[in-house]
N, C-alpha and C positions, 0 to 999 in steps of 0.2 A: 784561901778559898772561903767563898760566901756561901751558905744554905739557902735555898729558898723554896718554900713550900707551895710545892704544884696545886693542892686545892687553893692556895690563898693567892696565887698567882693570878688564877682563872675570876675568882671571886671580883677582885679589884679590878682587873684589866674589865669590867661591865663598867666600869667607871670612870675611864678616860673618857675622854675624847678623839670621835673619830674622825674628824678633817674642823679647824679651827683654825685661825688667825694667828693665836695665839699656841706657835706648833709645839713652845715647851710641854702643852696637856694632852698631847699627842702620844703618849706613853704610862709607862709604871715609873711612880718613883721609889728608889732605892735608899734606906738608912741603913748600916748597919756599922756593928761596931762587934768586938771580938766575943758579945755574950747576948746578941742579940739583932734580929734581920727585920726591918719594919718597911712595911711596903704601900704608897697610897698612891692613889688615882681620880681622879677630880675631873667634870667637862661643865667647870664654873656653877651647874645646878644642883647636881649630888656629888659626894665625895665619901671614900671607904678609906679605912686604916686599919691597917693588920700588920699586928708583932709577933713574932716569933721567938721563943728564945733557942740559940744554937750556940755549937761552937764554931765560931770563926776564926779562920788564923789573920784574917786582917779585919780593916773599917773601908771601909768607902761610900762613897755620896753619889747619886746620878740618876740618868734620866735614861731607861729602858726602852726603845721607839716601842712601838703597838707592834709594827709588823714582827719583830722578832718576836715580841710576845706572843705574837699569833702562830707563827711557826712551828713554837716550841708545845703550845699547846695542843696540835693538831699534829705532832710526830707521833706517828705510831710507833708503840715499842714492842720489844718482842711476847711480851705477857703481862696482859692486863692484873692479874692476879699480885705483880710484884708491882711494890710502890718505889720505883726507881727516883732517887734526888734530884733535884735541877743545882747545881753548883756553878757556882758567878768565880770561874777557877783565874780568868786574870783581866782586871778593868783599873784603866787606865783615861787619861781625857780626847784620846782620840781614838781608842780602837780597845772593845771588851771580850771576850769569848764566853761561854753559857756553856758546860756538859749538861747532855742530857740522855741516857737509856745510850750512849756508844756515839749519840750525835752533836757535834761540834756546831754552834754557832757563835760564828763571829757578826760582831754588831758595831756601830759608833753613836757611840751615848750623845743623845740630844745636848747641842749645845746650847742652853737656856736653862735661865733660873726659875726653879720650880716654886708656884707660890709657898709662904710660910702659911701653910696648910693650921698651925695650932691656931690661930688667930682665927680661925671661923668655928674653933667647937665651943659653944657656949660651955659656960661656968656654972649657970644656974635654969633650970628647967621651970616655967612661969605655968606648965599644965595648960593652957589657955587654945581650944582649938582651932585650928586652922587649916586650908585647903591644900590638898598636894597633886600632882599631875600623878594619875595612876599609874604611867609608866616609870616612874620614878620609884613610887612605891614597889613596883614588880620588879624593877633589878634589885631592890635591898632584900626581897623574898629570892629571889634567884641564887641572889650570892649567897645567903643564908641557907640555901640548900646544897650548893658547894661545898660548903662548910662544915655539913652536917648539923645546922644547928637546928633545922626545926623539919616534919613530916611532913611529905607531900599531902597526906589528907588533912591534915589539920592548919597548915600553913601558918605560923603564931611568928611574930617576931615582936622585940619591944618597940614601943613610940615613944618620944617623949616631945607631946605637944609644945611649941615654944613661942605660939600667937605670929605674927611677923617677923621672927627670928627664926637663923637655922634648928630645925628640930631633928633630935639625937635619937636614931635608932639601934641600940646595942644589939649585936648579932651572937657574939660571946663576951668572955672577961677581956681575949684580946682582939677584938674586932669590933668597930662601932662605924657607923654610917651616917652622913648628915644630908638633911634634905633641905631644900629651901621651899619656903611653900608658896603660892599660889598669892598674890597681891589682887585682892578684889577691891572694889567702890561697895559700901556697904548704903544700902537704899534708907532712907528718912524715915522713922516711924511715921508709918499712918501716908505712904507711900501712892499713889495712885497712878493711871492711867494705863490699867488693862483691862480695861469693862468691854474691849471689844474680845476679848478673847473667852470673854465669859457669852458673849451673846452667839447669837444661831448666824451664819449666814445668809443675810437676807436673799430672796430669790429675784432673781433676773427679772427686769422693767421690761426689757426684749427678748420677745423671743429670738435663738441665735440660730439662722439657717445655715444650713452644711453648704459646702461648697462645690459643685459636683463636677 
């Protein structure tokens, strides 16, 4: 039996992919091993990673669809108040089942290879600023309030500027987030041709008759 923790569930599943080409990103992907459950989700622009450490009786590797994910998430249980587990109780490569709160779901784990996800987190952080699609921004604040890591009135989470490289947003010790940022054309010093935007709009040569 695998552990897997319903906030970090919800957190990462913002970060797949929801209809792609590419249907391996079409889910949650699953690490885990007998002392620890690691969960990431990727839709090629941002990407989250979340460890967990448990006791598992087994290890298994796979690929989570969204819709189960989505399911699971949106099961109502009997009282909000108890934090019931989600347990990965038997996975296999063609057929996995999920307890959750009394309800059974059976799934068949995506057959595709999920990218080598370590390969995109930088090593070293250059500070160097750069642009990000706000929506991008606003699921690493979403997840991170999933998570409990940061107040809704104060909204803080960390950046770590990386110039045209992926930049590393830590949400806790075991959660981090990677963004890609924003590829612009950076204009020439000493740039020109907006002087009309700086000028008035001249007034009409003709006058323009209505048309009745």
């Amino acid at each position: 039996m695998i552990t897997i923790n319903k906030s970090a569930l919800k957190a990462v599943s913002r970060f797949a992919a929801k209809s792609d080409i590419r249907y391996y990103l079409v889910g949650v992907y699953i690490e885990a091993n007998e002392t620890e459950t690691r969960l990431v989700a990727t839709d090629g622009h941002t990407m989250l990673v979340h460890r967990m450490f448990a006791e598992n009786t087994h290890a298994w590797t796979g690929i989570i669809p969204l819709d189960t994910v989505t399911a699971i998430l949106k099961h109502k249980t009997a009282s909000k108040k108890v934090d019931f587990p989600i347990e990965l109780s038997e996975c296999g490569d063609t057929e996995g089942r999920i307890d959750y709160a009394g309800q059974a779901f059976i799934f068949k784990p995506v057959d595709g290879k999920f990218p080598d996800y370590r390969r995109v987190i930088p090593k070293d952080i250059t500070g160097e600023a750069a642009c990000y699609q706000p929506e991008y921004l606003q699921r690493v604040y979403d997840a991170a309030v999933d998570l409990g890591a940061v107040d809704h009135k104060i909204g803080r989470f960390g950046m770590g500027y990386n110039g045209n490289s992926s930049a590393v947003c830590p949400i806790n010790d075991d959660c981090l987030a990677i963004v890609m940022p924003l590829r612009q054309d950076m204009l020439p010093a000493g740039a020109v041709g907006f002087d009309w935007a700086r000028e008035p709009v001249a007034p009409a040569s003709v006058k323009l008759q209505s048309v009745a």
